[in-house]
C-alpha positions, -999 to +999 in steps of 0.1 A: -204-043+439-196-049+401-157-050+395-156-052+356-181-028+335-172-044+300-209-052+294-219-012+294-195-013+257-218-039+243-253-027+227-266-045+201-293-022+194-269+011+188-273+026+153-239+044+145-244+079+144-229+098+110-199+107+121-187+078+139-155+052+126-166+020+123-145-006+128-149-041+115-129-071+135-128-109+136-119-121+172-118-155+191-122-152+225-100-166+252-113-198+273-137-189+295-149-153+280-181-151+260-185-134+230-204-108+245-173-100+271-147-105+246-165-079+226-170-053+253-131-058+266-125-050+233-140-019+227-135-006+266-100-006+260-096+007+227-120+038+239-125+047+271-124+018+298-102+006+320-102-030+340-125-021+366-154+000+376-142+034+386-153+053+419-169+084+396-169+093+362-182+128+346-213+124+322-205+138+293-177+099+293-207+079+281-204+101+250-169+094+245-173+050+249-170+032+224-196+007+211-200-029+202-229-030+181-226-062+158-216-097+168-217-123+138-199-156+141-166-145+153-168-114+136-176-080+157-185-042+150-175-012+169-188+024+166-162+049+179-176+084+188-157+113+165-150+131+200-121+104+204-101+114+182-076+143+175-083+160+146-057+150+115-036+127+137-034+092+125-015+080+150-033+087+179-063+069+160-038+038+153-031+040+194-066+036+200-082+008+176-051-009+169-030-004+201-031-025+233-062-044+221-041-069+204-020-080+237-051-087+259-057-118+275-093-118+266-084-127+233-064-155+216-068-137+181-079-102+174-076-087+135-086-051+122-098-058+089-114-022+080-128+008+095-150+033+075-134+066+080-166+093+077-162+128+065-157+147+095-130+128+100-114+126+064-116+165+058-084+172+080-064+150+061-048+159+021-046+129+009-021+119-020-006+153-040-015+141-075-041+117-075-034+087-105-045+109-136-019+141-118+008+110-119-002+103-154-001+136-166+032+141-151+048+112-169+027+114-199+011+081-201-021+074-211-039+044-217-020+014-202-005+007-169+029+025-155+060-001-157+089+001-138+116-025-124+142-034-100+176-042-106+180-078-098+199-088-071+179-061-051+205-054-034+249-054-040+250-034-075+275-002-072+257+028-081+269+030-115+262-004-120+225+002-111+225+030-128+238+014-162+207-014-154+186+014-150+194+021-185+191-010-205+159-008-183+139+021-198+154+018-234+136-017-233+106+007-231+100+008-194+090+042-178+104+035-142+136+026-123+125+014-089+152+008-054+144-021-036+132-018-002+169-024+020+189-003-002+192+029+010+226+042+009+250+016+018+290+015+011+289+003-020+263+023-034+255+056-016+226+070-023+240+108-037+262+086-059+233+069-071+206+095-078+237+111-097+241+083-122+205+075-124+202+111-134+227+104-162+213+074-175+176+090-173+188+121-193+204+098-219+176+072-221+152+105-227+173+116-254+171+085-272+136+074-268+120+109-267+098+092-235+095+108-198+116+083-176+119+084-134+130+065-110+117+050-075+145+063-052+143+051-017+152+080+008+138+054+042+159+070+070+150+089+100+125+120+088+152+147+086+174+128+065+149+115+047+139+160+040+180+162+028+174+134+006+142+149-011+155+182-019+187+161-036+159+146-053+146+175-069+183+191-072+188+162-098+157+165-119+139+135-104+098+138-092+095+108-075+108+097-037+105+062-023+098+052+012+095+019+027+065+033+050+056+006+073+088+005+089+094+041+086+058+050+106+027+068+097+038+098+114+071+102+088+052+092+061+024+124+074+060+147+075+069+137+044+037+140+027+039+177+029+074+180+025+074+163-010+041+179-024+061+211-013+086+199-040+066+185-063+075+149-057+054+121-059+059+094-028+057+052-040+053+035-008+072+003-005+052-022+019+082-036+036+073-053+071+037-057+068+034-089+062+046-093+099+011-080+112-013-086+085-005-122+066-017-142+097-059-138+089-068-143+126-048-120+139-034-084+133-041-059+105-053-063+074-036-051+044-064-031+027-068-008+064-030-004+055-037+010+023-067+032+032-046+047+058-017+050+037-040+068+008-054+086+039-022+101+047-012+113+013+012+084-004+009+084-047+009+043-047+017+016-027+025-023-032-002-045-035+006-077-047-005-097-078-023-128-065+000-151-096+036-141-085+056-149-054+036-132-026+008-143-009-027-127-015-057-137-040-072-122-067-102-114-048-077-092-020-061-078-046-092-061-063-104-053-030-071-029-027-072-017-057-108-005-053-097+013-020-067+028-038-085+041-070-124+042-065-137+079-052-166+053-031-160+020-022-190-009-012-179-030+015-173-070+004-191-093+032-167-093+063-139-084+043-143-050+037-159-023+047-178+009+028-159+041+022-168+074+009-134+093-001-153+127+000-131+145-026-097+124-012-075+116-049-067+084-058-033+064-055-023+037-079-018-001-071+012-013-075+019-049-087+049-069-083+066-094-069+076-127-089+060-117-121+074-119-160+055-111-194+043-146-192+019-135-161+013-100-173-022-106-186-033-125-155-026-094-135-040-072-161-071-093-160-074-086-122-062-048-119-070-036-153-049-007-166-045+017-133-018+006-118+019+002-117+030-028-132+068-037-119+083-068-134+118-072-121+134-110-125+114-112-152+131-094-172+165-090-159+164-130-164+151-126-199+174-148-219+190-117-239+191-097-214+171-065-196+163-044-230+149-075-243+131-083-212+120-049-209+103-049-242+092-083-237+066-071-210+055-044-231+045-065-256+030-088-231+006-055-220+000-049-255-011-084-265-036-078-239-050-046-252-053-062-283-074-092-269-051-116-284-029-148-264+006-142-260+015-168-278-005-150-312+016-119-301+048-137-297+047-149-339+059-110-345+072-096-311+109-122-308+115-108-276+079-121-263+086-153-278+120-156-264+105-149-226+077-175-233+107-204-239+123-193-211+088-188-184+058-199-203+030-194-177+051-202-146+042-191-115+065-190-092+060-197-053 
Protein backbone atom coordinates (compact mmCIF):
# COMPACT_ATOMS: atom_id res chain seq x y z
CA UNK A 1 0.00 0.00 0.00
CA UNK A 2 1.49 3.51 -1.00
CA UNK A 3 2.00 5.85 2.05
CA UNK A 4 3.07 9.15 0.40
CA UNK A 5 1.10 10.30 -2.89
CA UNK A 6 3.50 13.34 -3.74
CA UNK A 7 4.09 11.94 -7.19
CA UNK A 8 0.11 12.50 -8.23
CA UNK A 9 1.27 16.64 -7.88
CA UNK A 10 3.93 16.18 -10.51
CA UNK A 11 2.85 16.17 -14.38
CA UNK A 12 5.12 17.42 -16.64
CA UNK A 13 2.82 17.31 -19.49
CA UNK A 14 -0.08 19.68 -17.68
CA UNK A 15 -0.83 22.89 -19.78
CA UNK A 16 -2.10 25.51 -17.22
CA UNK A 17 -5.48 26.26 -17.85
CA UNK A 18 -6.49 30.24 -18.23
CA UNK A 19 -7.31 30.95 -15.05
CA UNK A 20 -4.85 29.31 -13.03
CA UNK A 21 -1.77 31.25 -10.71
CA UNK A 22 1.34 30.20 -11.76
CA UNK A 23 3.93 30.17 -9.56
CA UNK A 24 7.54 30.29 -10.43
CA UNK A 25 10.15 28.82 -7.56
CA UNK A 26 13.81 27.86 -7.30
CA UNK A 27 14.29 24.97 -4.76
CA UNK A 28 17.11 22.56 -3.62
CA UNK A 29 16.03 19.58 -2.40
CA UNK A 30 16.96 17.90 0.82
CA UNK A 31 19.51 14.77 0.81
CA UNK A 32 17.94 12.01 -0.32
CA UNK A 33 14.70 13.58 -2.18
CA UNK A 34 14.68 13.80 -5.96
CA UNK A 35 13.69 16.65 -7.77
CA UNK A 36 10.68 15.07 -8.85
CA UNK A 37 9.55 14.41 -4.97
CA UNK A 38 10.80 17.64 -3.84
CA UNK A 39 8.62 19.14 -6.44
CA UNK A 40 5.39 17.22 -5.73
CA UNK A 41 5.89 17.81 -1.67
CA UNK A 42 5.90 21.12 -2.68
CA UNK A 43 2.93 21.65 -4.37
CA UNK A 44 0.83 18.88 -2.20
CA UNK A 45 1.28 20.98 0.59
CA UNK A 46 0.79 24.31 -0.58
CA UNK A 47 -2.65 22.96 -2.28
CA UNK A 48 -4.30 20.13 -1.27
CA UNK A 49 -2.08 17.21 0.23
CA UNK A 50 -1.32 16.11 3.17
CA UNK A 51 1.71 13.49 4.29
CA UNK A 52 0.12 10.43 3.42
CA UNK A 53 -2.41 8.70 1.26
CA UNK A 54 -5.86 9.22 2.68
CA UNK A 55 -8.50 6.37 3.22
CA UNK A 56 -11.06 8.30 0.58
CA UNK A 57 -11.25 11.42 -1.09
CA UNK A 58 -14.33 13.07 -3.06
CA UNK A 59 -13.71 13.52 -6.89
CA UNK A 60 -14.26 16.73 -7.67
CA UNK A 61 -10.33 17.10 -5.07
CA UNK A 62 -8.25 16.26 -8.21
CA UNK A 63 -9.68 19.54 -9.43
CA UNK A 64 -8.61 21.47 -6.55
CA UNK A 65 -4.53 19.87 -6.56
CA UNK A 66 -2.18 21.73 -7.44
CA UNK A 67 0.33 21.01 -10.20
CA UNK A 68 4.06 20.74 -10.86
CA UNK A 69 4.36 21.13 -14.39
CA UNK A 70 8.04 22.54 -15.09
CA UNK A 71 11.26 21.38 -13.57
CA UNK A 72 14.48 23.22 -14.97
CA UNK A 73 17.78 23.06 -13.12
CA UNK A 74 16.66 23.80 -9.72
CA UNK A 75 13.97 25.92 -10.81
CA UNK A 76 10.18 24.57 -10.66
CA UNK A 77 6.62 25.60 -11.94
CA UNK A 78 3.30 25.18 -10.27
CA UNK A 79 -0.26 25.68 -11.72
CA UNK A 80 -2.72 26.35 -8.87
CA UNK A 81 -6.45 25.78 -9.82
CA UNK A 82 -8.58 29.33 -9.31
CA UNK A 83 -11.03 27.04 -7.16
CA UNK A 84 -8.31 27.46 -4.27
CA UNK A 85 -8.66 30.49 -3.62
CA UNK A 86 -11.07 32.89 -1.88
CA UNK A 87 -12.18 35.50 -3.88
CA UNK A 88 -10.30 39.04 -3.01
CA UNK A 89 -8.36 37.59 -0.01
CA UNK A 90 -4.69 37.94 -0.35
CA UNK A 91 -3.91 36.44 2.63
CA UNK A 92 -5.43 33.27 2.33
CA UNK A 93 -3.48 33.02 -1.08
CA UNK A 94 -0.10 34.02 0.86
CA UNK A 95 -1.19 30.97 3.42
CA UNK A 96 -1.24 28.71 0.60
CA UNK A 97 1.93 29.35 -1.85
CA UNK A 98 3.98 31.05 0.68
CA UNK A 99 2.91 29.41 4.00
CA UNK A 100 4.25 26.07 5.46
CA UNK A 101 6.08 25.21 2.23
CA UNK A 102 9.08 27.11 3.43
CA UNK A 103 9.55 24.97 6.83
CA UNK A 104 9.53 21.45 5.19
CA UNK A 105 12.14 19.10 5.55
CA UNK A 106 12.04 18.17 1.95
CA UNK A 107 13.79 21.25 1.22
CA UNK A 108 16.99 22.98 2.29
CA UNK A 109 16.03 26.18 0.21
CA UNK A 110 12.71 27.06 -1.19
CA UNK A 111 12.15 30.89 -2.87
CA UNK A 112 8.85 32.35 -4.49
CA UNK A 113 10.17 34.48 -7.04
CA UNK A 114 6.79 35.33 -9.04
CA UNK A 115 3.39 34.12 -9.68
CA UNK A 116 1.30 35.44 -12.63
CA UNK A 117 -1.94 36.53 -11.14
CA UNK A 118 -4.77 35.88 -14.14
CA UNK A 119 -7.82 37.90 -14.57
CA UNK A 120 -10.29 36.02 -12.77
CA UNK A 121 -8.42 36.47 -10.05
CA UNK A 122 -7.23 40.25 -10.35
CA UNK A 123 -10.85 41.59 -10.93
CA UNK A 124 -11.87 41.38 -7.09
CA UNK A 125 -9.13 43.33 -6.20
CA UNK A 126 -8.94 47.73 -6.63
CA UNK A 127 -5.79 48.14 -6.96
CA UNK A 128 -3.98 51.49 -6.05
CA UNK A 129 -6.67 54.72 -5.75
CA UNK A 130 -4.76 57.06 -8.23
CA UNK A 131 -2.62 55.24 -10.37
CA UNK A 132 0.99 57.40 -11.05
CA UNK A 133 -0.51 60.08 -13.63
CA UNK A 134 -3.80 60.50 -10.53
CA UNK A 135 -0.63 61.14 -8.18
CA UNK A 136 0.78 63.50 -10.63
CA UNK A 137 -2.11 65.36 -11.22
CA UNK A 138 -2.67 65.64 -7.62
CA UNK A 139 0.63 67.24 -6.95
CA UNK A 140 0.97 68.94 -10.21
CA UNK A 141 4.06 67.57 -11.57
CA UNK A 142 4.79 66.75 -14.89
CA UNK A 143 7.63 65.75 -16.64
CA UNK A 144 10.35 64.61 -14.16
CA UNK A 145 10.47 62.31 -11.19
CA UNK A 146 8.63 63.14 -7.61
CA UNK A 147 11.41 64.12 -4.91
CA UNK A 148 11.03 63.96 -1.50
CA UNK A 149 13.48 63.37 1.65
CA UNK A 150 14.01 62.30 5.16
CA UNK A 151 15.15 64.22 7.91
CA UNK A 152 18.51 62.91 8.77
CA UNK A 153 19.08 61.27 11.75
CA UNK A 154 15.83 59.23 10.75
CA UNK A 155 14.94 59.17 13.91
CA UNK A 156 15.44 61.73 17.46
CA UNK A 157 14.25 65.24 15.78
CA UNK A 158 11.31 66.90 18.00
CA UNK A 159 8.45 67.53 15.87
CA UNK A 160 9.13 71.00 15.38
CA UNK A 161 12.45 70.32 14.62
CA UNK A 162 11.43 67.97 11.84
CA UNK A 163 9.09 70.13 10.89
CA UNK A 164 11.46 73.19 10.46
CA UNK A 165 13.84 70.47 8.25
CA UNK A 166 10.83 69.74 6.50
CA UNK A 167 10.96 73.33 5.53
CA UNK A 168 14.40 74.14 4.46
CA UNK A 169 13.45 70.80 2.61
CA UNK A 170 10.82 71.89 0.06
CA UNK A 171 12.06 75.59 -0.28
CA UNK A 172 15.33 73.82 -1.72
CA UNK A 173 12.67 72.76 -4.39
CA UNK A 174 11.74 69.35 -3.15
CA UNK A 175 8.02 68.39 -3.39
CA UNK A 176 7.93 65.78 -0.47
CA UNK A 177 8.68 65.36 3.28
CA UNK A 178 8.98 61.70 4.03
CA UNK A 179 8.97 59.85 8.02
CA UNK A 180 11.32 57.25 8.24
CA UNK A 181 10.19 53.87 8.78
CA UNK A 182 10.57 53.53 13.10
CA UNK A 183 9.17 56.93 13.77
CA UNK A 184 5.83 56.75 14.48
CA UNK A 185 4.76 58.71 17.40
CA UNK A 186 7.30 58.53 20.02
CA UNK A 187 7.92 60.85 23.21
CA UNK A 188 9.71 63.22 21.75
CA UNK A 189 7.97 63.62 18.67
CA UNK A 190 4.23 62.60 18.71
CA UNK A 191 2.79 62.10 15.76
CA UNK A 192 -0.45 64.88 16.18
CA UNK A 193 2.37 67.23 17.23
CA UNK A 194 4.03 66.53 14.16
CA UNK A 195 1.44 66.47 11.35
CA UNK A 196 0.61 69.89 13.07
CA UNK A 197 3.94 71.54 12.39
CA UNK A 198 4.48 69.86 9.13
CA UNK A 199 1.12 71.45 8.29
CA UNK A 200 2.65 74.81 9.23
CA UNK A 201 5.74 74.61 7.45
CA UNK A 202 3.92 73.09 4.22
CA UNK A 203 1.45 76.01 4.20
CA UNK A 204 4.36 78.48 4.45
CA UNK A 205 6.75 76.73 2.06
CA UNK A 206 3.49 76.87 -0.49
CA UNK A 207 3.12 80.47 0.00
CA UNK A 208 6.57 81.19 -0.88
CA UNK A 209 7.31 78.95 -3.70
CA UNK A 210 3.73 78.96 -5.23
CA UNK A 211 4.52 74.81 -5.55
CA UNK A 212 2.06 71.88 -4.18
CA UNK A 213 4.18 70.35 -1.23
CA UNK A 214 3.09 66.94 1.07
CA UNK A 215 4.56 64.97 3.21
CA UNK A 216 5.06 60.99 3.84
CA UNK A 217 3.51 60.66 7.24
CA UNK A 218 3.91 57.26 8.82
CA UNK A 219 0.56 56.30 10.68
CA UNK A 220 2.24 52.07 11.09
CA UNK A 221 0.21 51.09 14.22
CA UNK A 222 -2.43 48.55 14.79
CA UNK A 223 -5.37 49.17 11.87
CA UNK A 224 -7.69 51.22 14.11
CA UNK A 225 -5.23 53.59 15.03
CA UNK A 226 -3.76 53.65 12.05
CA UNK A 227 -8.04 54.77 10.71
CA UNK A 228 -7.64 57.82 13.70
CA UNK A 229 -4.43 58.72 12.27
CA UNK A 230 -5.82 59.01 8.61
CA UNK A 231 -8.67 61.08 9.31
CA UNK A 232 -6.03 63.55 11.38
CA UNK A 233 -4.36 63.37 8.12
CA UNK A 234 -6.97 64.77 6.14
CA UNK A 235 -8.17 67.19 9.16
CA UNK A 236 -4.73 68.91 8.53
CA UNK A 237 -4.76 69.36 4.80
CA UNK A 238 -2.33 66.46 4.03
CA UNK A 239 -3.19 63.66 0.95
CA UNK A 240 -0.76 61.34 1.65
CA UNK A 241 -0.43 58.48 4.56
CA UNK A 242 2.65 56.32 5.09
CA UNK A 243 2.78 52.70 6.17
CA UNK A 244 5.64 50.55 6.77
CA UNK A 245 3.50 47.55 5.11
CA UNK A 246 5.58 44.51 5.56
CA UNK A 247 5.56 44.65 9.11
CA UNK A 248 2.10 45.98 9.40
CA UNK A 249 0.57 42.80 7.05
CA UNK A 250 -1.24 42.56 3.87
CA UNK A 251 -4.49 42.37 5.54
CA UNK A 252 -3.98 46.19 7.20
CA UNK A 253 -2.53 47.43 4.30
CA UNK A 254 -6.14 45.75 2.32
CA UNK A 255 -8.16 47.85 5.48
CA UNK A 256 -6.46 50.66 4.86
CA UNK A 257 -6.61 50.73 1.16
CA UNK A 258 -10.23 51.52 1.30
CA UNK A 259 -10.10 53.54 4.18
CA UNK A 260 -7.66 56.08 2.62
CA UNK A 261 -9.18 56.15 -1.03
CA UNK A 262 -12.40 56.94 1.11
CA UNK A 263 -10.44 60.14 2.10
CA UNK A 264 -8.71 60.81 -0.68
CA UNK A 265 -5.25 59.92 0.57
CA UNK A 266 -2.70 58.39 -1.33
CA UNK A 267 -0.75 55.34 0.73
CA UNK A 268 3.58 55.29 0.16
CA UNK A 269 4.54 51.93 1.37
CA UNK A 270 7.73 51.81 3.32
CA UNK A 271 9.45 48.25 2.80
CA UNK A 272 10.68 47.87 6.27
CA UNK A 273 11.39 44.06 7.14
CA UNK A 274 11.60 42.57 3.89
CA UNK A 275 14.89 42.19 3.42
CA UNK A 276 14.44 39.48 6.21
CA UNK A 277 12.70 37.09 3.72
CA UNK A 278 13.70 38.09 0.37
CA UNK A 279 17.67 39.21 0.34
CA UNK A 280 18.80 35.59 0.76
CA UNK A 281 18.28 34.37 -3.29
CA UNK A 282 17.85 30.75 -2.32
CA UNK A 283 15.46 31.10 -0.02
CA UNK A 284 12.23 33.02 0.76
CA UNK A 285 10.40 35.72 -1.24
CA UNK A 286 11.39 37.73 -3.78
CA UNK A 287 11.05 41.37 -3.72
CA UNK A 288 9.27 41.99 -7.11
CA UNK A 289 6.14 39.19 -5.73
CA UNK A 290 6.18 41.77 -2.88
CA UNK A 291 5.58 44.53 -5.05
CA UNK A 292 3.01 42.88 -7.31
CA UNK A 293 1.06 42.04 -4.35
CA UNK A 294 1.49 45.22 -2.74
CA UNK A 295 0.24 47.02 -6.19
CA UNK A 296 -2.29 44.20 -6.08
CA UNK A 297 -3.72 45.40 -2.92
CA UNK A 298 -4.03 49.01 -3.72
CA UNK A 299 -0.61 50.87 -2.25
CA UNK A 300 0.35 54.43 -4.53
CA UNK A 301 4.26 53.48 -4.39
CA UNK A 302 6.57 51.49 -2.66
CA UNK A 303 10.46 51.37 -2.06
CA UNK A 304 12.46 49.80 -4.43
CA UNK A 305 15.86 50.46 -4.18
CA UNK A 306 18.46 52.12 -6.59
CA UNK A 307 21.06 49.45 -7.36
CA UNK A 308 24.16 52.62 -6.74
CA UNK A 309 23.20 53.62 -3.08
CA UNK A 310 23.45 51.71 0.14
CA UNK A 311 21.04 48.78 -0.39
CA UNK A 312 21.53 45.72 -1.99
CA UNK A 313 19.78 45.07 -5.39
CA UNK A 314 21.13 45.49 -9.15
CA UNK A 315 20.14 47.42 -11.85
CA UNK A 316 18.67 44.67 -13.61
CA UNK A 317 16.13 44.00 -10.18
CA UNK A 318 15.43 47.29 -10.06
CA UNK A 319 13.94 47.64 -13.60
CA UNK A 320 12.36 44.44 -13.21
CA UNK A 321 10.21 46.33 -10.24
CA UNK A 322 9.67 49.11 -11.75
CA UNK A 323 8.21 47.38 -14.81
CA UNK A 324 5.74 45.46 -12.36
CA UNK A 325 5.01 48.83 -10.60
CA UNK A 326 4.24 50.99 -13.76
CA UNK A 327 3.78 48.73 -16.99
CA UNK A 328 -0.25 47.89 -17.66
CA UNK A 329 1.60 44.21 -19.13
CA UNK A 330 4.64 42.84 -18.05
CA UNK A 331 6.96 39.94 -20.13
CA UNK A 332 8.54 37.65 -17.81
CA UNK A 333 12.70 37.94 -17.59
CA UNK A 334 14.15 34.16 -17.75
CA UNK A 335 13.65 32.61 -14.26
CA UNK A 336 13.43 35.91 -12.73
CA UNK A 337 10.21 36.97 -13.51
CA UNK A 338 7.25 36.07 -14.59
CA UNK A 339 4.45 37.52 -17.21
CA UNK A 340 1.62 39.66 -15.94
CA UNK A 341 -1.34 41.11 -17.50
CA UNK A 342 -2.71 43.99 -15.02
CA UNK A 343 -6.18 43.84 -16.75
CA UNK A 344 -7.24 47.50 -16.13
CA UNK A 345 -5.21 47.48 -12.39
CA UNK A 346 -3.43 51.41 -12.13
CA UNK A 347 -0.02 51.79 -11.72
CA UNK A 348 2.10 52.71 -8.53
CA UNK A 349 5.35 54.48 -8.70
CA UNK A 350 8.86 53.16 -7.70
CA UNK A 351 10.38 54.65 -5.22
CA UNK A 352 14.24 55.10 -5.03
CA UNK A 353 16.32 55.75 -2.12
CA UNK A 354 18.54 54.77 0.15
CA UNK A 355 22.30 56.12 0.16
CA UNK A 356 21.92 58.33 -2.78
CA UNK A 357 23.08 62.31 -3.35
CA UNK A 358 22.98 64.53 -6.65
CA UNK A 359 26.21 62.86 -7.51
CA UNK A 360 24.21 59.40 -8.23
CA UNK A 361 21.08 61.02 -9.43
CA UNK A 362 21.65 60.30 -13.10
CA UNK A 363 22.71 56.72 -12.49
CA UNK A 364 19.34 56.14 -11.08
CA UNK A 365 17.61 58.15 -13.57
CA UNK A 366 19.41 56.13 -16.27
CA UNK A 367 17.88 52.90 -14.77
CA UNK A 368 14.21 54.11 -13.72
CA UNK A 369 13.69 56.92 -16.01
CA UNK A 370 11.34 59.70 -14.95
CA UNK A 371 8.29 57.67 -13.09
CA UNK A 372 9.25 57.35 -9.97
CA UNK A 373 9.91 58.91 -6.62
CA UNK A 374 13.29 60.01 -6.23
CA UNK A 375 14.15 60.44 -2.24
CA UNK A 376 17.60 61.67 -1.55
CA UNK A 377 17.99 62.13 2.18
CA UNK A 378 21.91 62.31 3.49
CA UNK A 379 22.50 63.61 0.53
CA UNK A 380 21.34 66.54 1.02
CA UNK A 381 20.98 67.11 4.57
CA UNK A 382 24.94 66.57 4.43
CA UNK A 383 25.26 69.03 1.59
CA UNK A 384 28.05 71.29 2.82
CA UNK A 385 25.61 74.50 3.16
CA UNK A 386 23.04 72.85 4.33
CA UNK A 387 19.40 71.20 3.32
CA UNK A 388 18.11 74.14 0.90
CA UNK A 389 21.25 73.90 -0.83
CA UNK A 390 21.19 70.16 -0.94
CA UNK A 391 17.76 70.22 -1.86
CA UNK A 392 18.32 72.25 -4.89
CA UNK A 393 21.47 70.59 -5.53
CA UNK A 394 19.45 67.31 -6.57
CA UNK A 395 17.28 69.22 -8.67
CA UNK A 396 19.79 70.39 -10.68
CA UNK A 397 21.34 67.04 -10.72
CA UNK A 398 17.65 65.70 -12.41
CA UNK A 399 17.82 68.62 -14.63
CA UNK A 400 21.38 68.12 -15.96
CA UNK A 401 20.06 64.84 -16.92
CA UNK A 402 17.14 66.12 -18.88
CA UNK A 403 19.30 68.20 -20.57
CA UNK A 404 21.74 65.38 -21.61
CA UNK A 405 24.56 67.11 -20.24
CA UNK A 406 27.48 65.71 -17.19
CA UNK A 407 27.04 67.07 -13.96
CA UNK A 408 30.02 68.45 -13.91
CA UNK A 409 28.91 70.83 -17.33
CA UNK A 410 25.80 71.57 -15.12
CA UNK A 411 27.68 72.32 -12.05
CA UNK A 412 29.79 75.63 -14.03
CA UNK A 413 26.28 77.52 -13.43
CA UNK A 414 24.21 75.63 -10.71
CA UNK A 415 26.94 76.43 -7.24
CA UNK A 416 24.98 74.30 -5.28
CA UNK A 417 25.69 71.27 -7.73
CA UNK A 418 29.10 72.10 -7.73
CA UNK A 419 29.38 72.43 -4.06
CA UNK A 420 27.76 68.64 -3.58
CA UNK A 421 30.19 67.29 -6.30
CA UNK A 422 33.36 68.60 -3.82
CA UNK A 423 31.83 67.16 -1.15
CA UNK A 424 30.41 63.34 -3.04
CA UNK A 425 31.65 63.30 -6.49
CA UNK A 426 30.43 59.91 -7.75
CA UNK A 427 30.63 58.07 -4.40
CA UNK A 428 28.78 55.28 -3.79
CA UNK A 429 28.35 54.41 -0.74
CA UNK A 430 28.09 50.64 0.76
Amino acid sequence: MAIDWYNEFVDLTYTPARDDIICLFSFDPAEGISEKEAAGRIASESSTGTWTTLHSLPPRMRDLQATAFDIDDHYLTIAYPAGLWEEGNLVQLLSGIAGNIFGMKAVDHLRLIDATLPEGYLRHFKGPHFGMEGIRDMMGIHGRPMTGAVPKPKIGFSAAEHAEIGYETWIGGFDCVKDDENLTSTTFNRFEDRVVALADMREKAERETGEEKSAFINITADTETMKSRADFLVENGWNYAMIDVVVAGTASVMTLRDYCSDLGLAIHAHRAMHAAFDRDPRHGISMQFLAKIMRLIGVSQIHTGTAVGKLVGTADEAKILADILREKKVTGVGHMSLDQDWHGIKSAFPVSSGGLHPGLVPDVLDIYGEDLVLLVSGGIHGHPDGTRAGAAAAMQAIEAWQDGITLEEKATKARELGRALEKWGSYKPI
